[in-house]
C-alpha positions in Angstrom: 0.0 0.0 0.0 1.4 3.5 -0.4 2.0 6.1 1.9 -1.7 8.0 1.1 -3.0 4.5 2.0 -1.1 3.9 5.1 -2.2 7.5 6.3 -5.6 7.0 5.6 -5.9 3.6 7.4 -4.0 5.1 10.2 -6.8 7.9 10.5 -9.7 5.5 10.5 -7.6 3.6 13.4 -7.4 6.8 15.1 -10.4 7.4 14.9 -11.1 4.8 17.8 -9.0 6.7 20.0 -11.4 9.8 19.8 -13.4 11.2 22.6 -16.7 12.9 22.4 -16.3 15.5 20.2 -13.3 14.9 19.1 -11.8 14.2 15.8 -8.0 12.9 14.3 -6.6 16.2 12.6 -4.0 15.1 11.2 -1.5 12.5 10.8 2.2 12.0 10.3 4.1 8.5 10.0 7.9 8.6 11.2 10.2 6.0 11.2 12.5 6.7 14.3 16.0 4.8 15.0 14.2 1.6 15.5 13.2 1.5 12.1 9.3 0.9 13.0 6.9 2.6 11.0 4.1 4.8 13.9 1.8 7.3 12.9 1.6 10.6 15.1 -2.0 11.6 15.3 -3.4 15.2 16.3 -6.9 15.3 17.7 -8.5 18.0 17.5 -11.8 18.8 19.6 -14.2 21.1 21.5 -11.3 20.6 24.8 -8.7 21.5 22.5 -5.4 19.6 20.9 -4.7 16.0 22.2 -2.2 13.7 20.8 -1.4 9.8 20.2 1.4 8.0 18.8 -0.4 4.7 16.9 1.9 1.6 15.8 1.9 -0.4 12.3 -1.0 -2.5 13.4 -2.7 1.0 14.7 -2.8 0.5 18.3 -1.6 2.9 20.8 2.7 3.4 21.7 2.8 4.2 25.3 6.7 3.9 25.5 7.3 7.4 26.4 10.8 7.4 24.6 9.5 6.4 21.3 7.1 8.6 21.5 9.3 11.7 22.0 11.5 10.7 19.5 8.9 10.3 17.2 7.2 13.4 17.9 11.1 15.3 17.8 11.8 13.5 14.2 8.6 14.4 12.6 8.8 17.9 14.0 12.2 18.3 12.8 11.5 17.3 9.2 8.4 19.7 9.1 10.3 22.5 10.3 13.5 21.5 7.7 10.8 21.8 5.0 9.4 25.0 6.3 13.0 26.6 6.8 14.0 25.4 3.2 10.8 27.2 2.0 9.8 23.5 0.4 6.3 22.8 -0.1 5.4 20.1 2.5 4.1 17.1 0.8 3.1 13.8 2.6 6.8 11.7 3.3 7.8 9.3 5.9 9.8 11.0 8.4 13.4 9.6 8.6 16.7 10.0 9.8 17.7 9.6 6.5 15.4 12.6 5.3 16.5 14.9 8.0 19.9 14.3 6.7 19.1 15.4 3.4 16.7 18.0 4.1 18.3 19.3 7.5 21.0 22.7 7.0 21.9 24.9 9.9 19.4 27.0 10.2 17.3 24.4 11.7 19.4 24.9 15.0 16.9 27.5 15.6 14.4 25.0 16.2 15.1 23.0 18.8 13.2 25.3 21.3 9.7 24.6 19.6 10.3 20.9 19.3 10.8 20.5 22.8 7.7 22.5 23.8 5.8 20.6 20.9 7.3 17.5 22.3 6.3 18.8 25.9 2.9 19.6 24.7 2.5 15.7 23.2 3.2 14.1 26.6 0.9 16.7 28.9 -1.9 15.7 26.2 -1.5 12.5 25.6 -4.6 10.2 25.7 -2.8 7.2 26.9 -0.5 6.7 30.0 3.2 7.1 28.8 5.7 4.4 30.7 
């Protein structure tokens, strides 16, 4: 299947996840140092932003450390995009890419990927461990 696919299948996963009023927003699929494929969901809803981190298979990641890096690696390649002034197109975020895309101005980052980072673990609609 390709990468539209995978995103969409991951959204009707994520969907399960949602509270009352409450709807996935948006979806991003990283491939941190472990090599696993997860899909970083956004919720978004009358309560405001939530977040969940969904494996291959589409059930919830609560291993606080592949969470963060997830969320830090898709963040980072966003943000190498944006600073490059490339259009941002749907991609599997990798180490690989942020080698490619990174340059130094992304240094200037690093403060709103933690917060974003931050942000994913105080909203987080399972218990990280």
């Amino acid at each position: 299947m390709d990468l539209d696919g995978d995103l969409a299948r991951a959204a009707e996963a994520a969907a399960a996840f949602a509270a009352d009023g409450e709807r996935p927003d948006a979806v991003l699929a990283a491939e941190p140092s472990s090599g696993e494929r997860v899909y970083l969901v956004s919720y978004a809803g009358e309560g405001g932003r939530s977040w969940l981190l969904l494996d291959a298979r589409g059930q919830p990641v609560t291993r606080r450390a592949l969470v963060r890096e997830a969320v830090s690696l898709a963040a980072l390649c966003e943000l190498a995009d944006e600073v490059a002034g490339r259009e941002p197109v749907p991609r599997v975020a990798t180490l690989e890419y942020l080698d490619e895309a990174g340059s130094p101005d992304l240094a200037g980052v690093f403060g709103a990927v933690e917060s974003l980072t931050q942000e994913v673990e105080s909203t987080y609609k399972k218990e990280l461990s």
